[in-house]
LONUVO-330031 format. One line per 5 residues: number of its first residue (from 1); their letters; for each residue x, y, z of C-alpha. Coordinates in Angstrom, 1 decimal, always signed. Each point is the difference from the previous one (the first is absolute). Example, Ala and Ser with C-alpha at 12.3 -4.5 7.8 and 13.67 -1.06 7.14 Angstrom:
LONUVO-330031
1) AS) +12.3:-4.5:+7.8 | +1.4:+3.4:-0.7
//
This chain:
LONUVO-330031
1) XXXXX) +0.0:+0.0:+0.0 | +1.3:+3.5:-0.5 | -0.3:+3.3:+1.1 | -2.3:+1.3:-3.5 | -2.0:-3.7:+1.0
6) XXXXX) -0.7:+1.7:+3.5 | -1.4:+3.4:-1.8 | -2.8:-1.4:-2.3 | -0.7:-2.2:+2.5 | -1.0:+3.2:+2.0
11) XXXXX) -0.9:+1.6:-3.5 | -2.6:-2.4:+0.7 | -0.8:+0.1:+2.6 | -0.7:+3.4:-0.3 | -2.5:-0.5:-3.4
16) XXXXX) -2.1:-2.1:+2.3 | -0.6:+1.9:+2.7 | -0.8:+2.8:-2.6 | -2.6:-2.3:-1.4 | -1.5:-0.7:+3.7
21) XXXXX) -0.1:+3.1:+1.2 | -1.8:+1.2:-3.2 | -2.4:-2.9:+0.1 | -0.9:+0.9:+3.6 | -0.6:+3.5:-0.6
26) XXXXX) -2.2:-1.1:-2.8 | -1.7:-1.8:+1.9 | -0.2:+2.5:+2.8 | -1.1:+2.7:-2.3 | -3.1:-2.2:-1.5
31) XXXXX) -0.8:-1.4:+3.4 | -3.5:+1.8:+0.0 | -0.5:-0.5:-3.8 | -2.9:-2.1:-0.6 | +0.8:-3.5:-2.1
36) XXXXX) +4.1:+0.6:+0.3 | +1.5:-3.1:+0.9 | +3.1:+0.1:+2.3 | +2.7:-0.7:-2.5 | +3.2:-2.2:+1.3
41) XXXXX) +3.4:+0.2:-1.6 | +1.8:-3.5:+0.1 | +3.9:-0.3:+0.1 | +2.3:-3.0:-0.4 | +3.5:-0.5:+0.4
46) XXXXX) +2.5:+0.4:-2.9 | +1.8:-3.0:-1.3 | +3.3:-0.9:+1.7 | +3.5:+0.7:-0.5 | +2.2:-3.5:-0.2
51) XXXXX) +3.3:+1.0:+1.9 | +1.5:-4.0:-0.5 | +0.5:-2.3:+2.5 | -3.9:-0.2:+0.7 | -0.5:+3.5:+0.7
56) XXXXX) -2.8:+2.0:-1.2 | -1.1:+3.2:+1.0 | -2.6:+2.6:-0.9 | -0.8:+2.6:-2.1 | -2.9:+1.7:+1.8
61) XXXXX) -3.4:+0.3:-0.6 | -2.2:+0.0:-3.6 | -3.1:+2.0:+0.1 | -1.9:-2.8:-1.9 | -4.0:+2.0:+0.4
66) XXXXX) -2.6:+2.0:+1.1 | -3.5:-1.7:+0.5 | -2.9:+0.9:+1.2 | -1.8:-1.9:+3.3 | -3.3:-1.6:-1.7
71) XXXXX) -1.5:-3.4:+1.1 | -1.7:-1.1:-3.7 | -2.6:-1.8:+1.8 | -0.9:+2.4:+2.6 | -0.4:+2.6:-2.7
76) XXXXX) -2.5:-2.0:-1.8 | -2.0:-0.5:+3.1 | +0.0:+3.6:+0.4 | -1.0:+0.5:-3.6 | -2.9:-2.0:+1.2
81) XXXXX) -0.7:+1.5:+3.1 | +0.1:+3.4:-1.6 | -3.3:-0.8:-2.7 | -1.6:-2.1:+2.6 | -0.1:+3.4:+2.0
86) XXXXX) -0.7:+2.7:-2.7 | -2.9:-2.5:-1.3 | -1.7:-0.7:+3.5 | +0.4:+4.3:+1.3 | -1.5:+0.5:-3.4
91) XXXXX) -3.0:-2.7:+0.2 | -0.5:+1.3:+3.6 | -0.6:+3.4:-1.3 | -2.2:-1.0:-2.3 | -2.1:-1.9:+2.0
96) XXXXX) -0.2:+2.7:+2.4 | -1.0:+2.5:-2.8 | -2.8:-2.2:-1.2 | -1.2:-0.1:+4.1 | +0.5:+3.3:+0.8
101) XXXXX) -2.3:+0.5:-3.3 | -2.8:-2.7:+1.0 | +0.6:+2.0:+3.5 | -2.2:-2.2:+1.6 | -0.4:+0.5:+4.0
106) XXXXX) +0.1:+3.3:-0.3 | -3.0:+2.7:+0.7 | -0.9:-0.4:-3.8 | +0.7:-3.4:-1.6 | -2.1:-1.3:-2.4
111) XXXXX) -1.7:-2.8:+2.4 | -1.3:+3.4:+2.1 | -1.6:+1.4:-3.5 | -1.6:-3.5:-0.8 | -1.2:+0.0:+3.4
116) XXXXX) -1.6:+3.4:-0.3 | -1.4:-1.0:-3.2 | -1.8:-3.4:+1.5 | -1.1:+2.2:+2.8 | -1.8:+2.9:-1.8
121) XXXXX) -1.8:-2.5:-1.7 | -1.4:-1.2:+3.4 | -0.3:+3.4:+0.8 | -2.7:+0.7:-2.4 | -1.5:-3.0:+0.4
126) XXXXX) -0.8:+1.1:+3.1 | -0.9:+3.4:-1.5 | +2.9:+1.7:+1.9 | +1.5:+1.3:-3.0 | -0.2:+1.3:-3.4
131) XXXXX) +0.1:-1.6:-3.3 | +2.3:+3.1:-0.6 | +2.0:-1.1:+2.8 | +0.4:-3.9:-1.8 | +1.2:+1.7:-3.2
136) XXXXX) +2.3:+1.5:+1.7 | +1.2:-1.8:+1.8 | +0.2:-2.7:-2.8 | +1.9:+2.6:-1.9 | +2.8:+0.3:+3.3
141) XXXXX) +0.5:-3.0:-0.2 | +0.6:-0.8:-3.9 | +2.3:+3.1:+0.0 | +2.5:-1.3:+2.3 | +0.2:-3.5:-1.6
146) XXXXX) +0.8:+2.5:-3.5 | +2.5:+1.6:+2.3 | +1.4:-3.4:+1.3 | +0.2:-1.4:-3.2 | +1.8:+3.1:-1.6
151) XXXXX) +2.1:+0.4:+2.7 | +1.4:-3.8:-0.7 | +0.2:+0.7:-3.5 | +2.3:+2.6:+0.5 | +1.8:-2.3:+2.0
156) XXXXX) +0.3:-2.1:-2.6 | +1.2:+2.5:-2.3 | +2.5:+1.1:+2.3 | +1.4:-3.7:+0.2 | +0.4:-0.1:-3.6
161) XXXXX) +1.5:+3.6:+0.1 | +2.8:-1.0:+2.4 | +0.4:-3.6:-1.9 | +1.0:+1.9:-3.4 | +2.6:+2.3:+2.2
166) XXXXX) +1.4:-3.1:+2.0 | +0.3:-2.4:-3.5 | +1.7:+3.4:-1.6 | +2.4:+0.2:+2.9 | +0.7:-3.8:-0.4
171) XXXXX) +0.4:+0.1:-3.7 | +3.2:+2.6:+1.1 | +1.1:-2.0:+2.7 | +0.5:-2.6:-2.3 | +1.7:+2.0:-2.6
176) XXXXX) +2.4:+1.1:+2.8 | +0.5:-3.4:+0.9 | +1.6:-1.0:-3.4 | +1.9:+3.2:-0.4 | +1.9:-0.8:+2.9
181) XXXXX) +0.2:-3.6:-0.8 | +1.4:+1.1:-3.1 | +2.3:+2.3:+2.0 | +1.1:-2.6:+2.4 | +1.3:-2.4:-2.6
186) XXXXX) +2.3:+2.6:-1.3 | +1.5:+1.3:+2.8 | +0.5:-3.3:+1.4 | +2.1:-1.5:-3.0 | +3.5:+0.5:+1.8
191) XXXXX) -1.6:-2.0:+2.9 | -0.5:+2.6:+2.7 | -3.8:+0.2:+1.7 | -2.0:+3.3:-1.2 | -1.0:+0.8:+3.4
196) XXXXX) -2.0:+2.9:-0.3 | -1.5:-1.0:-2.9 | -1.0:-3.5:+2.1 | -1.7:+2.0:+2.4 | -1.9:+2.4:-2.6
201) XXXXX) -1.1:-3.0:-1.5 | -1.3:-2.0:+3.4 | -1.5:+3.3:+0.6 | -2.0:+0.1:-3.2 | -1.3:-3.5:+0.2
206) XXXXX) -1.1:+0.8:+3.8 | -2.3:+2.9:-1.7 | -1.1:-2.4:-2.4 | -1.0:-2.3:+2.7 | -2.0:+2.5:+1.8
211) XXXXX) -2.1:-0.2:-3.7 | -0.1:-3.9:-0.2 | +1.4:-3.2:+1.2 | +3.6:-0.7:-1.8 | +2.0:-2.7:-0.3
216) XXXXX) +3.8:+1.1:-0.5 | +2.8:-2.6:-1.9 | +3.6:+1.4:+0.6 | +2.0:-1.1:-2.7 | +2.6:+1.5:+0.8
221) XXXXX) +2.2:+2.4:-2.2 | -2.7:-0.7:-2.4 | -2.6:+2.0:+1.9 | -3.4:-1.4:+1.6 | -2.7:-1.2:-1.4
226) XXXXX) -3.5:+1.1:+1.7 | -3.0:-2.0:-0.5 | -3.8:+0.5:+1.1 | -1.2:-3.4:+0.5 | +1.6:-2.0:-3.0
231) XXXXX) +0.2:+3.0:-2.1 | +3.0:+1.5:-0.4 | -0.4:+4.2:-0.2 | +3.7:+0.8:-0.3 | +2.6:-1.9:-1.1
236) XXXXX) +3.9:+0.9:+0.4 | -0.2:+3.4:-2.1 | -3.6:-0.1:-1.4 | -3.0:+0.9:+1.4 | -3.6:-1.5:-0.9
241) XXXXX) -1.4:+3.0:+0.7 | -3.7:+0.1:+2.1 | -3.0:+1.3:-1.6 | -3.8:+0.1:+1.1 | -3.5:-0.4:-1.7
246) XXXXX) -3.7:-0.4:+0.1 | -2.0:-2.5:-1.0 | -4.0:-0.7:+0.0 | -1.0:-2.8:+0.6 | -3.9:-1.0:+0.4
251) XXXXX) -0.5:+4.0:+0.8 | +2.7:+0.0:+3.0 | +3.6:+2.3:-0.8 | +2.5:-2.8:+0.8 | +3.3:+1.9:+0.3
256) XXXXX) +3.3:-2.3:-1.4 | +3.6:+0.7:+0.9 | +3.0:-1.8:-2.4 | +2.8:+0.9:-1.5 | +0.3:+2.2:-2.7
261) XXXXX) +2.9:-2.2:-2.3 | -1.9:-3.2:-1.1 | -2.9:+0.5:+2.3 | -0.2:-2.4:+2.7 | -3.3:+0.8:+2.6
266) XXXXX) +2.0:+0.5:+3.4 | -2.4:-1.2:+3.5 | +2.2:+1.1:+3.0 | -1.3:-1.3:+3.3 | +1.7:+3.1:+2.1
271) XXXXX) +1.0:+3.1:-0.4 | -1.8:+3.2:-0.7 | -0.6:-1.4:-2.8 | -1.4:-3.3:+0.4 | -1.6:+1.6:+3.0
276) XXXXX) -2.4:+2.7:-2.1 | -0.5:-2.7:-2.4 | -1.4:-2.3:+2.5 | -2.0:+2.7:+2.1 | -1.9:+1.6:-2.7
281) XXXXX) -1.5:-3.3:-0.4 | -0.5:-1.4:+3.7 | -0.3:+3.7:+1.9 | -1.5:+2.3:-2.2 | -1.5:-2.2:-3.0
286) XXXXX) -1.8:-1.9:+2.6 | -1.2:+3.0:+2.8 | -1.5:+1.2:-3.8 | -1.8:-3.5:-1.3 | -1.7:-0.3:+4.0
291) XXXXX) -1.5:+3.8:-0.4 | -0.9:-0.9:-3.6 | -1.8:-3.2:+0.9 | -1.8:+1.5:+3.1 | -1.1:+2.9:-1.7
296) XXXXX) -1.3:-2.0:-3.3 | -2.0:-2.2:+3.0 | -0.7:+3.5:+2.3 | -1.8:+1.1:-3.4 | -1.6:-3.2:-1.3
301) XXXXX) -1.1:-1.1:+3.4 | -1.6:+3.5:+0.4 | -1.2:+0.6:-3.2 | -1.8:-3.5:+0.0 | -1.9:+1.1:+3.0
306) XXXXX) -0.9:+3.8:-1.3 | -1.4:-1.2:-3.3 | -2.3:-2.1:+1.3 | -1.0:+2.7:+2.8 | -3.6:+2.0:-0.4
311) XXXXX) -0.7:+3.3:+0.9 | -3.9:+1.2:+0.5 | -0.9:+1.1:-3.0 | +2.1:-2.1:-2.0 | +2.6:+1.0:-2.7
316) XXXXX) -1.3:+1.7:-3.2 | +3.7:-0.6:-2.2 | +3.3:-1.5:+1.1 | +3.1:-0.4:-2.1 | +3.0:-2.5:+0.4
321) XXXXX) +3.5:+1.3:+0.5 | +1.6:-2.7:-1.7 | +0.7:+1.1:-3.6 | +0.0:-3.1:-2.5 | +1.6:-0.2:-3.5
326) XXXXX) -2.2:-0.2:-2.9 | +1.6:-3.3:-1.1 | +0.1:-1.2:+3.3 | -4.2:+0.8:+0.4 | -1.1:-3.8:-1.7
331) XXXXX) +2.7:-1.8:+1.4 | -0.8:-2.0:+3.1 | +0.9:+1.7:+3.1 | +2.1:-3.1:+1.2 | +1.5:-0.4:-3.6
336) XXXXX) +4.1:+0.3:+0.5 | -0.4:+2.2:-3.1 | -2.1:+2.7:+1.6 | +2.7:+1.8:+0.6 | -2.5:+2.8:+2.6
341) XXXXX) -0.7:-2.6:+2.2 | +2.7:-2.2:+0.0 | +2.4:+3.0:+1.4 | -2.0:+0.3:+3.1 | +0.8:-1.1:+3.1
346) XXXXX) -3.5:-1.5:+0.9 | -2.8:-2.0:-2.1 | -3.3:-0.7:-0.7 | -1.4:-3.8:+0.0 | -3.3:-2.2:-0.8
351) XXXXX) -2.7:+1.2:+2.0 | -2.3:+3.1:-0.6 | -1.9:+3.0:+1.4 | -3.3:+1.8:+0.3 | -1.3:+2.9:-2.0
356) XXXXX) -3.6:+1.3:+2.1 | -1.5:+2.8:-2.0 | -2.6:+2.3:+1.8 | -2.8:+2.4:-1.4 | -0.8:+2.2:+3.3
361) XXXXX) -2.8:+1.5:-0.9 | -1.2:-2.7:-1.1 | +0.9:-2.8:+2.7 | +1.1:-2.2:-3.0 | +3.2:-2.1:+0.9
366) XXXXX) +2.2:-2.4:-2.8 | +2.1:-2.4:+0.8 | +2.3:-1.6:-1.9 | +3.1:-2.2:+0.5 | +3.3:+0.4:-2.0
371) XXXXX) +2.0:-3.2:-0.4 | +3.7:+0.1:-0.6 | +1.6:-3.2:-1.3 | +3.8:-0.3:+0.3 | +0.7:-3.4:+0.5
376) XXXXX) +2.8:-0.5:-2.8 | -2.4:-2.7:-1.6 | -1.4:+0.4:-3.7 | -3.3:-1.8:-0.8 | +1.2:-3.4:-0.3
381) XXXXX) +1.8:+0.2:+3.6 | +3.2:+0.3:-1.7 | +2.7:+3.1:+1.6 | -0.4:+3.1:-2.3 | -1.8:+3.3:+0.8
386) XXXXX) -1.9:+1.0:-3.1 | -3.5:-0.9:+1.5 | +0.9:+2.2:+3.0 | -1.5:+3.6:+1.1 | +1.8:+3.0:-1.6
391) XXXXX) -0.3:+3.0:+1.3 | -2.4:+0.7:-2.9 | -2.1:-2.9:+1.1 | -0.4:+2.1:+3.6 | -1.0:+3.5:-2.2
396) XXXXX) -2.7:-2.2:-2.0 | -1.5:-1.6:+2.9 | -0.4:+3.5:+1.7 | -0.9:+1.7:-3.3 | -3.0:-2.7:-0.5
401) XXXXX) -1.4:+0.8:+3.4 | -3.4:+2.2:-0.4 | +1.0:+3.8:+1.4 | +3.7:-0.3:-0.4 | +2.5:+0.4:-2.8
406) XXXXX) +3.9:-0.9:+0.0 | +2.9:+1.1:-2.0 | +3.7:+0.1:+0.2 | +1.1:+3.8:+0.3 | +2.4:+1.4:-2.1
411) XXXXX) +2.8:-0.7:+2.0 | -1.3:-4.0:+0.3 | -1.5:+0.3:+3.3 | -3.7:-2.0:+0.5 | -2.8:+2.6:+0.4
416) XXXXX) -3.5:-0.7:+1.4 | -2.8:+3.0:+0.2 | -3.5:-0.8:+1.1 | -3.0:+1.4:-2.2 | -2.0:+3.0:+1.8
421) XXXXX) -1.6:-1.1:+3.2 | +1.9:-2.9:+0.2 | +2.7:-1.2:+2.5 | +2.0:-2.7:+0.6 | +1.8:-1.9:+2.1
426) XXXXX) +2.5:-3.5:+0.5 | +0.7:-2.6:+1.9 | +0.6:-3.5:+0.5 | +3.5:+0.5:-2.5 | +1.5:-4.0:+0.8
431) XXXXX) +2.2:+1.0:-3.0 | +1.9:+3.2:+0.9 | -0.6:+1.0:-3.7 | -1.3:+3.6:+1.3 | +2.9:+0.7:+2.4
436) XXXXX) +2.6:-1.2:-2.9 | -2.0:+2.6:-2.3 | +0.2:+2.8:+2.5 | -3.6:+0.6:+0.2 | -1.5:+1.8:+2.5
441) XXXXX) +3.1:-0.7:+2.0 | +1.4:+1.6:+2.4 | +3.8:-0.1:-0.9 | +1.3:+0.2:-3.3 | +3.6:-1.0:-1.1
446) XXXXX) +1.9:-3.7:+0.2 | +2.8:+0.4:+2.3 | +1.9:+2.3:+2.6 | +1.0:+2.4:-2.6 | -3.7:+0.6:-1.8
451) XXXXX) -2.2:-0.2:+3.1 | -2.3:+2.9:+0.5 | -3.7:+0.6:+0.6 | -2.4:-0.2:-2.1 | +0.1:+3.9:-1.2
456) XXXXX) -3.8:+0.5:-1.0 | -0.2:-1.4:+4.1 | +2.6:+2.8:+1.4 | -2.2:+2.4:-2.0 | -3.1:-1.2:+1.4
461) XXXXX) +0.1:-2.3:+3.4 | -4.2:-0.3:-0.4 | +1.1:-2.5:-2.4 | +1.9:-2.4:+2.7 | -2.0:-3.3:-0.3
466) XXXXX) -0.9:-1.0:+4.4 | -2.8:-1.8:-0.9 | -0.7:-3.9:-1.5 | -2.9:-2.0:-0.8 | +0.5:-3.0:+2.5
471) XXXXX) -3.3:-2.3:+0.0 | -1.7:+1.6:-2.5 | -0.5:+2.9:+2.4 | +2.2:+3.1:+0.2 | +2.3:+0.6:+2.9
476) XXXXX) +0.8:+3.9:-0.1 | +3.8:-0.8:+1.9 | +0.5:-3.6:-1.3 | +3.2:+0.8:-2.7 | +1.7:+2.7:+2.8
481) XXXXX) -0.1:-3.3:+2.3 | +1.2:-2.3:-2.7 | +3.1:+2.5:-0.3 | +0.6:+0.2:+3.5 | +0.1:-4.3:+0.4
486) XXXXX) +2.3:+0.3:-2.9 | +3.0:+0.5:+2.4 | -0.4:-3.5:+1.4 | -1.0:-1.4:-3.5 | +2.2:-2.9:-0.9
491) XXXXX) +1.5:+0.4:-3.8 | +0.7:-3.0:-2.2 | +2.4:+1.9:-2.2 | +2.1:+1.7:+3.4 | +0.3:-4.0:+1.1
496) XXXXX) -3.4:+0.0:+1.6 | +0.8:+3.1:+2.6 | -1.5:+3.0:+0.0 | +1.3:+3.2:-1.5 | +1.4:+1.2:+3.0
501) XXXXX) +1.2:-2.8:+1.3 | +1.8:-0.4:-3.5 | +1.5:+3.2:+0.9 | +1.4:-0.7:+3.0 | +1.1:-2.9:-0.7
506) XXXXX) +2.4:+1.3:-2.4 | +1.2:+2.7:+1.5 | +1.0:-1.8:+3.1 | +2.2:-2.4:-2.2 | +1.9:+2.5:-1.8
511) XXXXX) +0.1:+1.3:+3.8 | +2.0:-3.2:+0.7 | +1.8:+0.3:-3.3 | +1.1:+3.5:+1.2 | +1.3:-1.0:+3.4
516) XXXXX) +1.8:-2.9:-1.5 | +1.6:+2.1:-2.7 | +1.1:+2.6:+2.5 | +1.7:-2.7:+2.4 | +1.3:-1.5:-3.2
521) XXXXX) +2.1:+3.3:-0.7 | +0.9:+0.1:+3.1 | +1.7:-3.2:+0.4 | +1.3:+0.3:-3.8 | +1.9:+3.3:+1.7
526) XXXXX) +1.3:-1.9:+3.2 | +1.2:-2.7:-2.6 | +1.7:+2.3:-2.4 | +1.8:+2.2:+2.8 | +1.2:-3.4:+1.1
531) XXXXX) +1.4:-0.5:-3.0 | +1.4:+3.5:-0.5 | +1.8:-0.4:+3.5 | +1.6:-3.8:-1.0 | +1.3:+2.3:-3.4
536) XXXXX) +1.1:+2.5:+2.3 | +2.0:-2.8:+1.9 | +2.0:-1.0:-3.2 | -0.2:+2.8:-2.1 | -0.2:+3.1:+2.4
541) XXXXX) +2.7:+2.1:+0.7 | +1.2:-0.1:+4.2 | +1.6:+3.8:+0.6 | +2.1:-2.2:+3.1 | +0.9:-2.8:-2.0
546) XXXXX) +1.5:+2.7:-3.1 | +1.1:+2.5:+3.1 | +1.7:-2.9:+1.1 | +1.4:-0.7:-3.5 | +1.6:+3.1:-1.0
551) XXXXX) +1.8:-0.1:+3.2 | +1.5:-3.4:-0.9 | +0.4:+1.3:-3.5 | +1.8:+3.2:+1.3 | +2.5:-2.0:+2.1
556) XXXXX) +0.9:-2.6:-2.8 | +0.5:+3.5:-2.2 | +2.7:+1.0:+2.8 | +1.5:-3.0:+0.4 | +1.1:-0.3:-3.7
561) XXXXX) +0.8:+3.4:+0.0 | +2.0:-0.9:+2.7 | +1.7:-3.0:-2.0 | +1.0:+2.3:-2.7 | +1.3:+2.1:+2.2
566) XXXXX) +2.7:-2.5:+1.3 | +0.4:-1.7:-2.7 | +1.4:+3.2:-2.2 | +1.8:+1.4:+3.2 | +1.6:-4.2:+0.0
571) XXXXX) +0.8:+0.8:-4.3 | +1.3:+3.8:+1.2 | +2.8:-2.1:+2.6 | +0.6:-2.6:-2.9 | +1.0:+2.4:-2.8
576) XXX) +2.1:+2.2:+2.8 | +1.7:-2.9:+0.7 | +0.7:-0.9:-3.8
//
């Protein structure tokens, strides 16, 4: 060994503990920088020196590289735990919109107003209050299911708003993504780890997690390849881009999210993403399709009872509020075809009803009975609907009664108007056919966002049917008390419960759904700070540990100094000697 052997082993020496002590103050100056991982520089010793006679000795020390501290695995658990969270805070949010929209449990929730509603009937059963007071109180009521049912939509609308922004944000993330793949691979041709650009890149794919669930393959100097489900969406430097769309199917907008190079539909199961996907559907579709279906049964169930109600004198005209389609007028009314009353909500079926026509003044009184066939059954018993009633069918029948005359308006809707000095009344209707038609209802409109009273009714509240033939005799309050036992009235189509138990029924399971979402988010949080504090274990920078460091660091710097200090004051004596 000589004397120039001693200095670059301390030439070294002194690279090395450069390299440290830059490394550590790296690492202490990105200690609060979120996603930085603490960064390690790894040294080796040099090869030996053969001195003969089985002596070796050393040469110092090799910086051989600076890596960053990242457990593969634990970062793809975290990938994990970081869409599992952003899709259940976002579900929970949701779900608490939707309740916080239904409101119910509050001082005015929509059970209160169908309460109220049931109640006034009683209440002028009882001839406590006005007909005036019904219609308005009718009208309350069908305002704040509009209001309910707007309020969701907008909801809805939001969703979809906030879906396009996340699936634009995603569409860069993943474009970022390859850039820095791309970026990766060429700084890392002369074999030394891109550090930084490591870290932009985990930090990129942690956004894109937030968006939907990922599944990372490092491969290395290559880049990684990230996949949703089996899909891949970017591979090494090329991106698959992210695109969204609508689609209508059977009337329902059906929105799609897939990639925009050679289109593959995309279905994440977390993330923001996959969470608004999902919600639409189960939060807000649904809240939307109950207050649909109760307020297409709130009407027909209503309506059923109000046509068939009699006043004192009777009625002199009524007019249906369902407008039917020319083409649609001789089709059978349970003919798939019909297009008018195959869209609504509620049907009518075999039965019939009873037309009684009164001359006052002269005490003369017609009865006659309506039959409606709807059976699905031609002549010969075989399924096909062209020997059942049309609508046109019901406008003949009424037309051929003496004192009466029906025709379709000019906007389709069935007209009856009695001859002068003649009334006329209903009842009996075992087919629903008049509450289908609208006439002389008491609603009109199919579902939550079309229900409203009947507007000749708001106009005039004398028209407000309380009365019913029951017997053959008429009872003056008999159709206010049907209304009122309506509450309690069991509904085949609502499952055999009444209206208001429908109701609540529903909203106390997306009640549950709520809770549970909100607990789920909760424990998605505690799982994903877990997770974030394991990273933090490996990856995290300690301010002792690199305090701790750069003193180490500092005192290998002086000792080499050191050595090259002696080592040219030992040269110095040599060449005076020489």
């Amino acid at each position: 060994m000589s004397l120039n052997g001693a200095i670059q082993i301390g030439r070294t020496a002194l690279t090395a503990s450069q390299v440290g002590l830059q490394t550590a103050g790296n690492n202490l100056a990105n200690a609060t920088t979120p996603g930085y991982s603490r960064q390690v520089a790894y040294f080796s010793p040099a090869s030996s020196q053969f001195l003969g006679n089985g002596i070796t000795v050393g040469r110092g020390v090799t910086t051989d590289a600076i890596r960053r501290q990242v457990d593969a695995a634990l970062q793809s658990r975290l990938y994990n735990g970081i869409s599992d969270q952003s899709s259940a805070q976002h579900r929970a949010g949701v779900f608490s919109a939707v309740e916080s929209t239904v409101g119910e449990l509050s001082d005015n929730d929509l059970s209160s107003e169908m309460s109220s509603f049931f109640n006034v009937w009683s209440e002028r059963a009882n001839l406590t209050k006005s007909s005036s007071s019904v219609v308005q109180q009718g009208d309350k009521l069908a305002a704040m299911i509009r209001r309910q049912r707007e309020t969701l939509g907008e909801l809805r609308e939001q969703i979809d708003g906030q879906l396009g922004a996340a699936v634009s944000r995603a569409d860069g993330l993943m474009a970022q993504i390859a850039t820095l793949n791309g970026q990766i691979s060429a700084a890392e041709v002369g074999g030394a780890e891109a550090t930084t650009l490591r870290d932009q890149r985990d930090n990129a794919i942690a956004q894109l997690a937030e968006l939907m669930d990922v599944n990372v393959v490092d491969r290395g100097r290559e880049g990684v390849n990230v996949l949703v489900g089996s899909t891949p969406i970017v591979t090494g430097a090329d991106s698959a881009g992210l695109t969204m769309r609508r689609e209508t199917i059977d009337g329902e907008v059906r929105v799609v999210v897939s990639t925009r190079e050679r289109p593959v539909d995309l279905v994440p199961e977390s993330g923001q993403i996959g969470s608004m996907l999902a919600t639409r559907t189960t939060a807000v579709d649904e809240m939307t399709a109950t207050l649909d279906r109760l307020s297409a049964q709130l009407i027909f169930q209503t309506n059923r009872l109000h046509s068939t109600g009699v006043n004192n004198p009777g009625l002199t005209s009524a007019s249906g509020t369902l407008k039917v389609a020319v083409a649609d007028r001789t089709l059978a009314m349970n003919d798939p075809a019909n297009r008018t009353f195959s869209s609504l909500p509620f049907a009518a079926q075999t039965g019939g009803f009873t037309v009684t026509v009164k001359n006052p003044s002269t005490g003369q009184t017609q009865t006659v009975r309506i039959d409606v066939d709807l059976d699905g059954l031609n002549a010969s018993g075989l399924p096909g609907t062209g020997d059942d009633t049309t609508i046109d069918d019901i406008r003949a029948s009424l037309d051929g009664i003496d004192g009466l005359s029906a025709t379709f308006t000019a906007d389709g809707r069935l007209s009856i108007t009695a001859d002068a000095g003649v009334e006329f009344a209903f009842s009996d209707d075992t087919s629903g056919v008049l509450a289908v038609a609208g006439v002389n209802s008491y609603f009109e409109g199919t579902d939550a966002s079309t229900i409203a009273v009947r507007q000749d009714l708001k106009d005039d509240p004398s028209k407000l049917m309380t009365g019913r033939m029951v017997n053959g005799e008429f009872v003056e309050n008999a159709t206010a008390l049907a209304m009122s036992d309506l509450r309690a009235q069991k509904v085949g189509e609502l499952g055999s419960v009444s209206i208001q138990d429908f109701w609540r029924d529903r909203v106390q399971a997306h009640g549950i759904r709520t809770a549970a979402a909100i607990s789920d988010a909760q424990a998605t949080a505690d799982v994903k700070q877990s997770l974030e504090n394991q990273r933090a274990a490996v990856s995290g920078v300690s301010i002792d540990e690199e305090s701790i460091n750069l003193l180490s660091y500092q005192r290998q710097y002086q000792g080499a100094a050191k050595l090259i200090s002696v080592a040219d004051q030992m040269m110095d004596t040599l060449i005076s000697l020489v």
